[in-house]
N, CA, C and O atoms as a GROMACS GRO file, in nm:
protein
  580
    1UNK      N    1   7.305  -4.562  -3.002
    1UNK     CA    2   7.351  -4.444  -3.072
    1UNK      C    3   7.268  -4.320  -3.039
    1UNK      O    4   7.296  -4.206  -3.074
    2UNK      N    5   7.168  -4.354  -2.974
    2UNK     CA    6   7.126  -4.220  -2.892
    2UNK      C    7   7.202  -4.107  -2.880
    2UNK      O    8   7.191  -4.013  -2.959
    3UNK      N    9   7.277  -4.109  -2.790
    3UNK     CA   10   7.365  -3.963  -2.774
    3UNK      C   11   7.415  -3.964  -2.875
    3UNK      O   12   7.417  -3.842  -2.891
    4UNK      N   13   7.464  -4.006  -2.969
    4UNK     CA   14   7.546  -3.934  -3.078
    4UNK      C   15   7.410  -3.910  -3.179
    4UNK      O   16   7.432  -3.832  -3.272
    5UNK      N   17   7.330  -3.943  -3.175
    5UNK     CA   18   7.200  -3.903  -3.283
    5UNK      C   19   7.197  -3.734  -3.231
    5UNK      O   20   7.236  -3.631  -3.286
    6UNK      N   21   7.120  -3.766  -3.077
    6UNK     CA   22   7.106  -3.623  -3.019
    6UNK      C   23   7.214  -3.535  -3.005
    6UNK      O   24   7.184  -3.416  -2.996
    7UNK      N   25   7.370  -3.574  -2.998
    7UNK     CA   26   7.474  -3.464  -3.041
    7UNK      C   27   7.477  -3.416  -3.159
    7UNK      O   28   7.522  -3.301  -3.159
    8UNK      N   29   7.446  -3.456  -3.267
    8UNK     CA   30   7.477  -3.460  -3.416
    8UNK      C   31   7.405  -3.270  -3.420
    8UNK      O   32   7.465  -3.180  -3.479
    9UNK      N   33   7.295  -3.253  -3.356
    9UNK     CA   34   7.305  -3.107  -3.370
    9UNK      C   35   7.377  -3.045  -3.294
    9UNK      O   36   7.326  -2.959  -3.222
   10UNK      N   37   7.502  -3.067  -3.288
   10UNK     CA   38   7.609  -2.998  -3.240
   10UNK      C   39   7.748  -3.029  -3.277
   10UNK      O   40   7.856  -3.001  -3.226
   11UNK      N   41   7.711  -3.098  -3.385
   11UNK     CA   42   7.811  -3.097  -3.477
   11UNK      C   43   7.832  -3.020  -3.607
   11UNK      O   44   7.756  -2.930  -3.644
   12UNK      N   45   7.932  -3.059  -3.669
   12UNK     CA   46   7.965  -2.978  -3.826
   12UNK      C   47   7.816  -3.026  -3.872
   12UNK      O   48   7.740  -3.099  -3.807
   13UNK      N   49   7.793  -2.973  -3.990
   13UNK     CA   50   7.697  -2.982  -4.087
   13UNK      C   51   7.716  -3.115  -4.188
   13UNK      O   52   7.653  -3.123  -4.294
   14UNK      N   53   7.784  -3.189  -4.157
   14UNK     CA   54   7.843  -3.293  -4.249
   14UNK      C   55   7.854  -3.410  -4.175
   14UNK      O   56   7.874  -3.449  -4.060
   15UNK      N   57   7.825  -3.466  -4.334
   15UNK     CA   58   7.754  -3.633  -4.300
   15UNK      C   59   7.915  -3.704  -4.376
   15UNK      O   60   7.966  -3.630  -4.460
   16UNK      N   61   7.976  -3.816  -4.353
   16UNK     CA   62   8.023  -3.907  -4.454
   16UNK      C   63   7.987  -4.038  -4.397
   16UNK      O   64   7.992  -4.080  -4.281
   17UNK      N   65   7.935  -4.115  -4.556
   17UNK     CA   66   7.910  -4.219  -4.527
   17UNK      C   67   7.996  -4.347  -4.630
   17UNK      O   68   8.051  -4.328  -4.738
   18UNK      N   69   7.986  -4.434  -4.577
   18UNK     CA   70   8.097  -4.546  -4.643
   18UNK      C   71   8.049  -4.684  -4.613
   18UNK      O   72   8.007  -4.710  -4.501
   19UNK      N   73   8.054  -4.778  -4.710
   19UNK     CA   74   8.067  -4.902  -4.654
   19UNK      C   75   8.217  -5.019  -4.655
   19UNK      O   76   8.324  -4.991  -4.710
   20UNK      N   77   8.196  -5.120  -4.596
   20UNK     CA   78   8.298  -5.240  -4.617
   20UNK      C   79   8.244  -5.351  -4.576
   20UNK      O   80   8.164  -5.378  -4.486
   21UNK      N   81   8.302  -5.414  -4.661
   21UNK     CA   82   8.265  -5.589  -4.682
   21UNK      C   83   8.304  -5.660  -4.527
   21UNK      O   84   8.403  -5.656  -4.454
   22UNK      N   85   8.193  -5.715  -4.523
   22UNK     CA   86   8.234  -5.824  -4.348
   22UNK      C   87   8.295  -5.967  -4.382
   22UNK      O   88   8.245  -6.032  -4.473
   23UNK      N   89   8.375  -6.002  -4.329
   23UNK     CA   90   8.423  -6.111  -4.392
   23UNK      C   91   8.417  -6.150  -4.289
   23UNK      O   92   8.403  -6.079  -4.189
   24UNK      N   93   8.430  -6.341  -4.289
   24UNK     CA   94   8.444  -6.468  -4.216
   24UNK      C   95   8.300  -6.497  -4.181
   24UNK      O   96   8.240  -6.475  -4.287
   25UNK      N   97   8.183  -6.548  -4.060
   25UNK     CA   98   8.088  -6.623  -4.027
   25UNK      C   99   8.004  -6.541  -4.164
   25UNK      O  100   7.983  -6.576  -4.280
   26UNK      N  101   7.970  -6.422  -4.089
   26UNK     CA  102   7.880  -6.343  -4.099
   26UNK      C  103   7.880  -6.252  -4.286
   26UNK      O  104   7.970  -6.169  -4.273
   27UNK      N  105   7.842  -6.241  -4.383
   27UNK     CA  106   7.879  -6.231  -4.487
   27UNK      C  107   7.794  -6.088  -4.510
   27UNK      O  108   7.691  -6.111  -4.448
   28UNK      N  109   7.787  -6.003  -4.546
   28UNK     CA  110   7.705  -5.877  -4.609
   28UNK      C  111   7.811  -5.732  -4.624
   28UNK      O  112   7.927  -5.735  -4.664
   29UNK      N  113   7.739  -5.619  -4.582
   29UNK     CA  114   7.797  -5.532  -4.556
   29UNK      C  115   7.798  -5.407  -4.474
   29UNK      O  116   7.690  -5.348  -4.465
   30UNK      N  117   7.874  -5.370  -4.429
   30UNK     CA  118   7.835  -5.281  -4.311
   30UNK      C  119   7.864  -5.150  -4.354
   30UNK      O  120   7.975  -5.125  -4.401
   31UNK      N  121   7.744  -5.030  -4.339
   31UNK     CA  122   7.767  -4.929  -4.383
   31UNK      C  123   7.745  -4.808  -4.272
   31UNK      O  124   7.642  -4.822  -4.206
   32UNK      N  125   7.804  -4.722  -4.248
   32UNK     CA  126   7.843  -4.625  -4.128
   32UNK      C  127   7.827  -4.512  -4.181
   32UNK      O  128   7.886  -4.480  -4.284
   33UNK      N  129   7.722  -4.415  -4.098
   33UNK     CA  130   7.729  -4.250  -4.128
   33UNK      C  131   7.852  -4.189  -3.964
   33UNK      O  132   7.875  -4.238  -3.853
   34UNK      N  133   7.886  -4.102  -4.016
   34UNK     CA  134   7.976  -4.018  -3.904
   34UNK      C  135   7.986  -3.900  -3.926
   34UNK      O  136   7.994  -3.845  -4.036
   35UNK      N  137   7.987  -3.855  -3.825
   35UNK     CA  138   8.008  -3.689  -3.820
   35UNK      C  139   8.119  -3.637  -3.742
   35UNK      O  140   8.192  -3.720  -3.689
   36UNK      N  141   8.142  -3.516  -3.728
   36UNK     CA  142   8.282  -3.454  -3.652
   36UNK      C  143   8.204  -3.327  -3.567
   36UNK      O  144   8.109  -3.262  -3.609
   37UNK      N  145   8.278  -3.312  -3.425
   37UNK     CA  146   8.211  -3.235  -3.345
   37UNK      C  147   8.278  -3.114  -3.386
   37UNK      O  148   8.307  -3.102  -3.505
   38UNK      N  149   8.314  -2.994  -3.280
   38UNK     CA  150   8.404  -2.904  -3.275
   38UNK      C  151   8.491  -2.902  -3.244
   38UNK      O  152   8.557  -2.803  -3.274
   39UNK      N  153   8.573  -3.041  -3.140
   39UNK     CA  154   8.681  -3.072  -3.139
   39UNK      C  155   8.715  -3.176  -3.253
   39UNK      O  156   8.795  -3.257  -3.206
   40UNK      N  157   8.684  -3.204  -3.384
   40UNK     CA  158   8.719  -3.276  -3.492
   40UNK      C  159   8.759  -3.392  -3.384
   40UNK      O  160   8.875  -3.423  -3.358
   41UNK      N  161   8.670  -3.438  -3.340
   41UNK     CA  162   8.647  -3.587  -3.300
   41UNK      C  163   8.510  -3.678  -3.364
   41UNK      O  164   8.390  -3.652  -3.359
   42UNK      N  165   8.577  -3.788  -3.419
   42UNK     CA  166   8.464  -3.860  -3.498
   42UNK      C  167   8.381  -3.915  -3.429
   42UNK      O  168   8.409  -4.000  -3.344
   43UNK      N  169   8.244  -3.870  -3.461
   43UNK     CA  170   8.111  -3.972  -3.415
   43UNK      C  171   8.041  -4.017  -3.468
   43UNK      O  172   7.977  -3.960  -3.556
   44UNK      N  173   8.025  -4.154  -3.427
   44UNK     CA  174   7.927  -4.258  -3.476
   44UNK      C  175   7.790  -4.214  -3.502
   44UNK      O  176   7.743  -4.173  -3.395
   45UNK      N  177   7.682  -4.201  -3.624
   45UNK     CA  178   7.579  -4.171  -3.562
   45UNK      C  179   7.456  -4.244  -3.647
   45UNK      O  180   7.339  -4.208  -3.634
   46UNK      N  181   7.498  -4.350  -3.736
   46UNK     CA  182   7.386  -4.476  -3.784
   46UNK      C  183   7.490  -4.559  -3.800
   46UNK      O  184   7.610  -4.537  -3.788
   47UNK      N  185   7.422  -4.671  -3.833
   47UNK     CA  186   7.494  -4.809  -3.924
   47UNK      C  187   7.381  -4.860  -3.951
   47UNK      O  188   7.272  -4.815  -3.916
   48UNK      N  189   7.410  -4.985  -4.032
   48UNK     CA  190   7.340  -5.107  -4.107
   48UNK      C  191   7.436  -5.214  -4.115
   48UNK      O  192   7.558  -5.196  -4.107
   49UNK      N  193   7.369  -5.348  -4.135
   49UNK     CA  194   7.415  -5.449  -4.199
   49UNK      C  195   7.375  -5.461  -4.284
   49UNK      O  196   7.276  -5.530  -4.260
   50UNK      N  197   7.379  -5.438  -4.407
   50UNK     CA  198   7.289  -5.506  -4.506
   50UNK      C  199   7.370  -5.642  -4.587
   50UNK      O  200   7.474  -5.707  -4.573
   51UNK      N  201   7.260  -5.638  -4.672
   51UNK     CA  202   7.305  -5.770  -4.735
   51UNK      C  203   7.431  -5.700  -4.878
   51UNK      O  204   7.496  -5.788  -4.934
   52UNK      N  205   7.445  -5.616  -4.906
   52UNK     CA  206   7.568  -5.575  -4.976
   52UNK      C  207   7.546  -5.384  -5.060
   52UNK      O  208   7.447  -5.320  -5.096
   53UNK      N  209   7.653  -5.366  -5.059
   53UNK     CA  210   7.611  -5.243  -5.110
   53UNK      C  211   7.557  -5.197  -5.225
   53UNK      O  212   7.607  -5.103  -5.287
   54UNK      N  213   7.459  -5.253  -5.259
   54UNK     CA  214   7.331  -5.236  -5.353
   54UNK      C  215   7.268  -5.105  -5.338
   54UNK      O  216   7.276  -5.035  -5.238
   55UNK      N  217   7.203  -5.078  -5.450
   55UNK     CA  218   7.107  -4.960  -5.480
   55UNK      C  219   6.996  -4.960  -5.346
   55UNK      O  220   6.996  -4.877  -5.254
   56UNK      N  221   6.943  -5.028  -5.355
   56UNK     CA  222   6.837  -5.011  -5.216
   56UNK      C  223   6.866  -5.015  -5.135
   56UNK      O  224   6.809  -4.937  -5.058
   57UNK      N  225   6.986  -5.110  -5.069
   57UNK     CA  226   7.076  -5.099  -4.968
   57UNK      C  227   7.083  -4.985  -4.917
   57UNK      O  228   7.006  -4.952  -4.826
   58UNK      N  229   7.176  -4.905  -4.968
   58UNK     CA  230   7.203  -4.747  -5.000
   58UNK      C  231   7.072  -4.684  -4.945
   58UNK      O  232   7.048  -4.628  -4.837
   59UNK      N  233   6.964  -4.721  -5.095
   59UNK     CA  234   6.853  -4.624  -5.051
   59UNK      C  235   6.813  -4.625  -4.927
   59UNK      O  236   6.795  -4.515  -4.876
   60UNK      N  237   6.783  -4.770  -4.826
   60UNK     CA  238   6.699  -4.798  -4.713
   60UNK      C  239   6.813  -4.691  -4.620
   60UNK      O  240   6.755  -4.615  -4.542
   61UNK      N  241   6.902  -4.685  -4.621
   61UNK     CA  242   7.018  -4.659  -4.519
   61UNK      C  243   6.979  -4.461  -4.522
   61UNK      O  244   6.928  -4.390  -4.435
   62UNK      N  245   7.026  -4.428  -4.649
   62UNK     CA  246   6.978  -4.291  -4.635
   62UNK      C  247   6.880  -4.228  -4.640
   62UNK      O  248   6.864  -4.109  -4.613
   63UNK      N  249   6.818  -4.292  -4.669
   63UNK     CA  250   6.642  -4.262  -4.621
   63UNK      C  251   6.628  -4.294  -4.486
   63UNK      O  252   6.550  -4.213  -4.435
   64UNK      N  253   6.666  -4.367  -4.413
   64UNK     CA  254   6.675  -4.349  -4.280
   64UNK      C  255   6.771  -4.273  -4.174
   64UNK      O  256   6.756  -4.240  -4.056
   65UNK      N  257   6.844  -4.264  -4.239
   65UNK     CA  258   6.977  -4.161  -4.191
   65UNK      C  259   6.894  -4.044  -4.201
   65UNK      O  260   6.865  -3.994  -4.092
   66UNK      N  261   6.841  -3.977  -4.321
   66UNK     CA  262   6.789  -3.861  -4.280
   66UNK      C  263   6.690  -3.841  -4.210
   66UNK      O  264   6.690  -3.761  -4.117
   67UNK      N  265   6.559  -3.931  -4.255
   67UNK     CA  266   6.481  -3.877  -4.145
   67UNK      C  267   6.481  -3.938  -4.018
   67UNK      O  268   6.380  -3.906  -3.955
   68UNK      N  269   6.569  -4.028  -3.948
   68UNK     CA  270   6.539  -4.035  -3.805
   68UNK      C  271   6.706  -3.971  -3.750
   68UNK      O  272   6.755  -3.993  -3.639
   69UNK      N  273   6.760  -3.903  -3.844
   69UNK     CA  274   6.953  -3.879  -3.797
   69UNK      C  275   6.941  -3.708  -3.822
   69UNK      O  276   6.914  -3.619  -3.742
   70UNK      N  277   6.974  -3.701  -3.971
   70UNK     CA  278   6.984  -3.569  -4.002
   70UNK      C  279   6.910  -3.512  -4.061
   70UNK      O  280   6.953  -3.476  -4.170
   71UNK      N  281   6.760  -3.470  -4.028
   71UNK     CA  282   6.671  -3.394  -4.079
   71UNK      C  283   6.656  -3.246  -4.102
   71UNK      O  284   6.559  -3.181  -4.139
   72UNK      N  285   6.798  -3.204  -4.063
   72UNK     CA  286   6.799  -3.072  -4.154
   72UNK      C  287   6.822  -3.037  -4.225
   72UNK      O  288   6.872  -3.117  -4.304
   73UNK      N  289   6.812  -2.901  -4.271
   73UNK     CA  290   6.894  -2.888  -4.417
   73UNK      C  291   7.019  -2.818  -4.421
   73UNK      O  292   7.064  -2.802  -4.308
   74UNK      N  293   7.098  -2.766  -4.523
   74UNK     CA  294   7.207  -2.751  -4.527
   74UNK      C  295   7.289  -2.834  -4.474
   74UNK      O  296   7.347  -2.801  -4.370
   75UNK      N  297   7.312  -2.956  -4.531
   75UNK     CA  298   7.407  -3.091  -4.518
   75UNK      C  299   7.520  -3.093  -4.595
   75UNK      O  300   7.495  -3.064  -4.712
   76UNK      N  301   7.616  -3.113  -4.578
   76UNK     CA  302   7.703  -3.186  -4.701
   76UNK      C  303   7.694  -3.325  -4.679
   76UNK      O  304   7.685  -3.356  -4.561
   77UNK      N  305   7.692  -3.444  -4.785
   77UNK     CA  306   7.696  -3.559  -4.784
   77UNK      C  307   7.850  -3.611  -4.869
   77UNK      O  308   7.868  -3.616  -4.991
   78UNK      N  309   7.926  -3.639  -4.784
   78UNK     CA  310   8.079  -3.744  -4.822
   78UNK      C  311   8.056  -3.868  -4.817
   78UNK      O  312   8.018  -3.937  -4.723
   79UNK      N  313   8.093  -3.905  -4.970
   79UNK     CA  314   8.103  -4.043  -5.015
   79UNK      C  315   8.231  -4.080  -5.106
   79UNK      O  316   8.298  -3.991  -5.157
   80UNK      N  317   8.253  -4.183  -5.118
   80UNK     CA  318   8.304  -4.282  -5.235
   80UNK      C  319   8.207  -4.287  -5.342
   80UNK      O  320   8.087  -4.294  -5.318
   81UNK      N  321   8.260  -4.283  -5.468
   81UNK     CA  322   8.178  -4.272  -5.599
   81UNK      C  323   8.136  -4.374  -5.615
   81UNK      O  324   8.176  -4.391  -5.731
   82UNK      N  325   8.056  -4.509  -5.578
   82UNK     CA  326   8.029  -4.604  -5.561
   82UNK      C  327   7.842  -4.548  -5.593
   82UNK      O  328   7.754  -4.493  -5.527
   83UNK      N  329   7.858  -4.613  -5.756
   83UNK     CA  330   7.734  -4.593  -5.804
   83UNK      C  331   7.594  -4.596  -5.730
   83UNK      O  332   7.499  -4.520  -5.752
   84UNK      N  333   7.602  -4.741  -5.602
   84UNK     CA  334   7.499  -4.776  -5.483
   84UNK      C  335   7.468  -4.593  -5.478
   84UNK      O  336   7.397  -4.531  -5.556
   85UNK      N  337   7.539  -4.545  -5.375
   85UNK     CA  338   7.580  -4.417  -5.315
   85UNK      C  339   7.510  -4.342  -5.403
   85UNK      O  340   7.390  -4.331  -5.377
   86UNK      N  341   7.559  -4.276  -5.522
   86UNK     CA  342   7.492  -4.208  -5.608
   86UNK      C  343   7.386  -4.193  -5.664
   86UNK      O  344   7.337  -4.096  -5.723
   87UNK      N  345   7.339  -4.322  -5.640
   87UNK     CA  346   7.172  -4.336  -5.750
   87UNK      C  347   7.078  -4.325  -5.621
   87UNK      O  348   6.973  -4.261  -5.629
   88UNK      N  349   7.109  -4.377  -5.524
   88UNK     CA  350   7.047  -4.356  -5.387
   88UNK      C  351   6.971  -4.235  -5.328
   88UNK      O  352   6.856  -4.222  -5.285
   89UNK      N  353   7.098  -4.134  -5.347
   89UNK     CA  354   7.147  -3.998  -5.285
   89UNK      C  355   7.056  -3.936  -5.378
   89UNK      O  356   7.012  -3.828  -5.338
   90UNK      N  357   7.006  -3.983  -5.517
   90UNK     CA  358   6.944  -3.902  -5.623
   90UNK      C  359   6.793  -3.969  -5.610
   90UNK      O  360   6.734  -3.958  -5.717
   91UNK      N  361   6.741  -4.011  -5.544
   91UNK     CA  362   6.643  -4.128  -5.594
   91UNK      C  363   6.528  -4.065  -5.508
   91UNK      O  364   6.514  -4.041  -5.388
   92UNK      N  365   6.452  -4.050  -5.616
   92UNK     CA  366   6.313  -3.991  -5.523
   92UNK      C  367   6.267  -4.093  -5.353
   92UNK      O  368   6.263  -4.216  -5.352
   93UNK      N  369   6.245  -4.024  -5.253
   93UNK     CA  370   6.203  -4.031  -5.164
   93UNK      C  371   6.290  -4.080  -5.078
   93UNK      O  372   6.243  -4.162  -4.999
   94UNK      N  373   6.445  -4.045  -5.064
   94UNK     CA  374   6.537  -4.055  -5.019
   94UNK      C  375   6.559  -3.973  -4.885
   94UNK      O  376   6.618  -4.002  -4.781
   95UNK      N  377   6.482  -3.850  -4.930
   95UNK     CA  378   6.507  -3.746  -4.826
   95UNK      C  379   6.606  -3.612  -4.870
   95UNK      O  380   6.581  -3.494  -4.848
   96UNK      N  381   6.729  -3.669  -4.940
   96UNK     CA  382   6.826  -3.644  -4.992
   96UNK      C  383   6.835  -3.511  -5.108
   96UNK      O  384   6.918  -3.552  -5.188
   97UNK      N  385   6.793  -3.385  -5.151
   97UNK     CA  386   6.813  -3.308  -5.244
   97UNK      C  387   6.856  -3.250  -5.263
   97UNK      O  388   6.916  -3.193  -5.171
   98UNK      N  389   6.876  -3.193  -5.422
   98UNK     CA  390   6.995  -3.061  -5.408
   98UNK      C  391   6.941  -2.958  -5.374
   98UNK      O  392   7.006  -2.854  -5.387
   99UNK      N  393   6.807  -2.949  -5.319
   99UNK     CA  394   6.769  -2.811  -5.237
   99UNK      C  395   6.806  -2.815  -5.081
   99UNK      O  396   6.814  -2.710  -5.018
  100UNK      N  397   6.826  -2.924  -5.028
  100UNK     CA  398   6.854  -2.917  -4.902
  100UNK      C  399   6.968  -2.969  -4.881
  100UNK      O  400   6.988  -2.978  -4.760
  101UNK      N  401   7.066  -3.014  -4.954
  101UNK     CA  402   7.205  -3.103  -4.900
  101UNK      C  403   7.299  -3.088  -5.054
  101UNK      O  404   7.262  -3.081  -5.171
  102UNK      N  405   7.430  -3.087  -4.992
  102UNK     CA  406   7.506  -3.105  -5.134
  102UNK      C  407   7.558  -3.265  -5.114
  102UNK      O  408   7.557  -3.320  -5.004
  103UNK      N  409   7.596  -3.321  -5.222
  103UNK     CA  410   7.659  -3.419  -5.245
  103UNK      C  411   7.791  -3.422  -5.270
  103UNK      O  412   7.808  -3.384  -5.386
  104UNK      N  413   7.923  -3.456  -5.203
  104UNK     CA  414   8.040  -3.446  -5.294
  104UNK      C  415   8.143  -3.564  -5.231
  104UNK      O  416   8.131  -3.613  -5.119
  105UNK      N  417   8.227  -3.590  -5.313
  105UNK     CA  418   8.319  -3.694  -5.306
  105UNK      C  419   8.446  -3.690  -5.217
  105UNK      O  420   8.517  -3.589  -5.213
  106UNK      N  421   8.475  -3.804  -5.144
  106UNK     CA  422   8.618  -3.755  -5.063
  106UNK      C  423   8.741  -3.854  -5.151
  106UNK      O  424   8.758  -3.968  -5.193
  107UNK      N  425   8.834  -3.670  -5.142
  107UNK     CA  426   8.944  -3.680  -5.180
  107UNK      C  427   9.011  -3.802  -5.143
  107UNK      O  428   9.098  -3.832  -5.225
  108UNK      N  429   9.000  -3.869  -5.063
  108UNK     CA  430   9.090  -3.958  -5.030
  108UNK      C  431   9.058  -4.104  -5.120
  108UNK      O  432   9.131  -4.184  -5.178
  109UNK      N  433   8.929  -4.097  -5.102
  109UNK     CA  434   8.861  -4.208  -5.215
  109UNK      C  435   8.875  -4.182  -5.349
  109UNK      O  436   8.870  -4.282  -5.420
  110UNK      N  437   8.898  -4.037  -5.427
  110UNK     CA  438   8.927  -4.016  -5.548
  110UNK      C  439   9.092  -4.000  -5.594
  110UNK      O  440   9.120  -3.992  -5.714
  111UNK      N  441   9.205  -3.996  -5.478
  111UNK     CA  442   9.350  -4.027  -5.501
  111UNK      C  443   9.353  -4.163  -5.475
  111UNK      O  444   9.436  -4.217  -5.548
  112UNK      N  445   9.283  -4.262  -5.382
  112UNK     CA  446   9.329  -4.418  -5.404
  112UNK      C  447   9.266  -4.434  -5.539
  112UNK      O  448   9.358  -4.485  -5.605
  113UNK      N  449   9.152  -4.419  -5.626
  113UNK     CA  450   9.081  -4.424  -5.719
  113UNK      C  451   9.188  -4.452  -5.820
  113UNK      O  452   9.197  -4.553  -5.889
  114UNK      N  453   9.320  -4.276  -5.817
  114UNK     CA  454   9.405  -4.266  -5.893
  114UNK      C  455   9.501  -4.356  -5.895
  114UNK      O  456   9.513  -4.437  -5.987
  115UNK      N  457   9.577  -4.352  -5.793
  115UNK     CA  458   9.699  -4.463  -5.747
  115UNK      C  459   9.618  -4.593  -5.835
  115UNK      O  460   9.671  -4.623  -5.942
  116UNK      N  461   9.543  -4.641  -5.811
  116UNK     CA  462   9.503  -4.794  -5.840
  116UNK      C  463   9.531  -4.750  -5.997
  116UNK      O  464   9.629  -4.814  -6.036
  117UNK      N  465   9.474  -4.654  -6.110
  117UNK     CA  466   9.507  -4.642  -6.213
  117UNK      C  467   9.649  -4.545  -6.264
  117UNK      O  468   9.665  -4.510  -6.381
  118UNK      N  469   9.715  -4.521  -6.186
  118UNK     CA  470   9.812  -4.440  -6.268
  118UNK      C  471   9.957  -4.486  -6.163
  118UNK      O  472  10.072  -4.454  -6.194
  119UNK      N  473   9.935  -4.538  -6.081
  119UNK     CA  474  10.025  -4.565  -5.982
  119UNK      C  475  10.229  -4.482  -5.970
  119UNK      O  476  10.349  -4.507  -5.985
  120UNK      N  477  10.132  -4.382  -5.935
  120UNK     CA  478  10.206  -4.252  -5.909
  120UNK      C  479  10.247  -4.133  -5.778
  120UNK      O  480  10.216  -4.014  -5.790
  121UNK      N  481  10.310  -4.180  -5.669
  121UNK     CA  482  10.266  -4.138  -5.524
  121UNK      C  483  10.285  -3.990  -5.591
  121UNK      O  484  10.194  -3.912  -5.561
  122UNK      N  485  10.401  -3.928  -5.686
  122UNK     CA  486  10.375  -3.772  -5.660
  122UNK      C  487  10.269  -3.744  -5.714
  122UNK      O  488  10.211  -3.645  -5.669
  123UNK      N  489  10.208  -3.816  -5.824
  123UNK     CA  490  10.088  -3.752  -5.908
  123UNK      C  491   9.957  -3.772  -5.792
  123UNK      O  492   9.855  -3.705  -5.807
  124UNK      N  493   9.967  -3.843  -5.706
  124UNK     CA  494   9.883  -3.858  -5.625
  124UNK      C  495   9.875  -3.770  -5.473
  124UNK      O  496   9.785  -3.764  -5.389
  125UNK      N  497   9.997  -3.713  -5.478
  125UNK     CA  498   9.982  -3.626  -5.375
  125UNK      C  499   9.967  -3.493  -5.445
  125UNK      O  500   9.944  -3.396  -5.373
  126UNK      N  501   9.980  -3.472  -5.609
  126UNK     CA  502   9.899  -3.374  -5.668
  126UNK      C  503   9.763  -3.347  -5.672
  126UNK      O  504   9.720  -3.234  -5.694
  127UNK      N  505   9.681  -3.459  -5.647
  127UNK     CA  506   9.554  -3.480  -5.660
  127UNK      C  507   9.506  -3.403  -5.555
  127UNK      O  508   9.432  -3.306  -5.569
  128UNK      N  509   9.576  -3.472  -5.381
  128UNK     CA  510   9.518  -3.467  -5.301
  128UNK      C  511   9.551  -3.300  -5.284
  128UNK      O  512   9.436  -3.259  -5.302
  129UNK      N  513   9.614  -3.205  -5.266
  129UNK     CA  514   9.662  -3.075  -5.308
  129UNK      C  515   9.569  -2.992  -5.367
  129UNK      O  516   9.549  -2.876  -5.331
  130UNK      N  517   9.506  -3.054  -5.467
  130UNK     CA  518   9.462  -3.045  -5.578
  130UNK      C  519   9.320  -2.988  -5.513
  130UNK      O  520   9.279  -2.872  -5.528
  131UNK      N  521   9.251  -3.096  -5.437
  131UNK     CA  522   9.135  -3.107  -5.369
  131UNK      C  523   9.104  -3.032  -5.266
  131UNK      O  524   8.991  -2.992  -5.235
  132UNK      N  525   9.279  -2.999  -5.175
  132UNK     CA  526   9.242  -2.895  -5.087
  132UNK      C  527   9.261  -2.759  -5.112
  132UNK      O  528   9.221  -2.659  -5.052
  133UNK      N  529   9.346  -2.778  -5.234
  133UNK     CA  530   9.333  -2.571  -5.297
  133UNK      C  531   9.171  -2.545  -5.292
  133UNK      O  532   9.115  -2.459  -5.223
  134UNK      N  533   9.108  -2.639  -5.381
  134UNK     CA  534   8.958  -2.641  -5.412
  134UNK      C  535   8.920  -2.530  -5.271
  134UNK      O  536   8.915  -2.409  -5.253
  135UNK      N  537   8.894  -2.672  -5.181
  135UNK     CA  538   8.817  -2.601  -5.034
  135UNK      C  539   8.878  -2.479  -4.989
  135UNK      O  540   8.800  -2.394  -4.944
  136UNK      N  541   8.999  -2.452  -4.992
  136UNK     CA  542   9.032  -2.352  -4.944
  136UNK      C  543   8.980  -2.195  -5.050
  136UNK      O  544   8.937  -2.081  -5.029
  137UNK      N  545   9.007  -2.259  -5.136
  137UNK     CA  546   8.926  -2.150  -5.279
  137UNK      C  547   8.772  -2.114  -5.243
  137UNK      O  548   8.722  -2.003  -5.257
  138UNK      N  549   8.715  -2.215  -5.201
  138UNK     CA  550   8.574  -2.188  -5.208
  138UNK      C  551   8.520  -2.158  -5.086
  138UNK      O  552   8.404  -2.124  -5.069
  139UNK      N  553   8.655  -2.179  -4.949
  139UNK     CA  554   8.630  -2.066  -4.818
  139UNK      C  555   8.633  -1.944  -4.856
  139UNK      O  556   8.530  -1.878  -4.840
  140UNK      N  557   8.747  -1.885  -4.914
  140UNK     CA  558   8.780  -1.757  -4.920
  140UNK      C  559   8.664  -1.712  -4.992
  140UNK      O  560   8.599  -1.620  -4.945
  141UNK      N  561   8.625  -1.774  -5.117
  141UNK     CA  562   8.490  -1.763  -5.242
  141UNK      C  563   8.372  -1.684  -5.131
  141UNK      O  564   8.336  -1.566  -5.129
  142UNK      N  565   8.336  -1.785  -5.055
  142UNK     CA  566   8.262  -1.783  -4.964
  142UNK      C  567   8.216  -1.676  -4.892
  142UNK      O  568   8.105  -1.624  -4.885
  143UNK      N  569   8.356  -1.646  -4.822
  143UNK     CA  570   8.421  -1.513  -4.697
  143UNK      C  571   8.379  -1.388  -4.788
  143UNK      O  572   8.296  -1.303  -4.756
  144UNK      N  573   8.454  -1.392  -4.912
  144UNK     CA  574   8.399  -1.245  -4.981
  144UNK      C  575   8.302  -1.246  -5.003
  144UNK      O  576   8.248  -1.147  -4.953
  145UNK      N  577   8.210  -1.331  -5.077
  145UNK     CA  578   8.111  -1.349  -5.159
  145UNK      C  579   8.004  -1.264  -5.094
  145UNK      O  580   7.892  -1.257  -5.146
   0.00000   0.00000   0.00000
């Protein structure tokens, strides 16, 4: 992952990270940071196996993601609300702060979230709508500001 470590400063400013369960021999979990260049092409730029997506799990992963991946500041960090994720992202000596990185959730993980409880495709393509007025609100916010 070399070159995509050393591309990553030449990418967007944004991290998302995620895990999923390995199934059959091999049992734990595999968790992936990625980034997007300027042609919004996805790149690989850590992983882990760990043994499941646990709090330390989490922690060991982004504590190493930042300081040997993304050691700058002004980050956004995309996740799934997956408590691991959260307490991690907050946890002293992570790397991780709200002085140098924001934290925020992807829409796509917070409309399946919905569907699973309200099981509603239009209310769910309200959501997702919902999420991109947001960004687009807080470009323009931005542009004037």
């Amino acid at each position: 992952f070399k070159p995509c470590i050393d591309g990553f400063a030449f990418c967007k400013p944004i991290v998302q990270v995620d895990g999923t369960f390995l199934y059959g021999r091999y049992k734990g979990t595999l968790l992936v940071a990625v980034a997007q260049d300027g042609r919004n092409n996805i790149i690989p730029i850590a992983f882990a196996v760990v043994e499941g997506e646990t709090s330390d799990a989490c922690f060991f992963f982004l504590k190493n993601l930042r300081r040997y991946v993304t050691p700058q500041d002004e980050l956004c960090l995309i996740s799934d609300r997956h408590e691991a994720i959260r307490s991690a992202y907050s946890r002293n000596g992570s790397g991780w702060t709200e002085d140098n990185s924001v934290h925020v959730y992807c829409i796509r993980h917070i409309a399946q979230n919905f569907m699973r409880r309200f099981k509603n495709a239009a209310l769910k393509k309200d959501v997702v709508n919902m999420g991109k007025f947001i960004i687009t609100f807080f470009k323009a916010f931005d542009y004037y500001f």
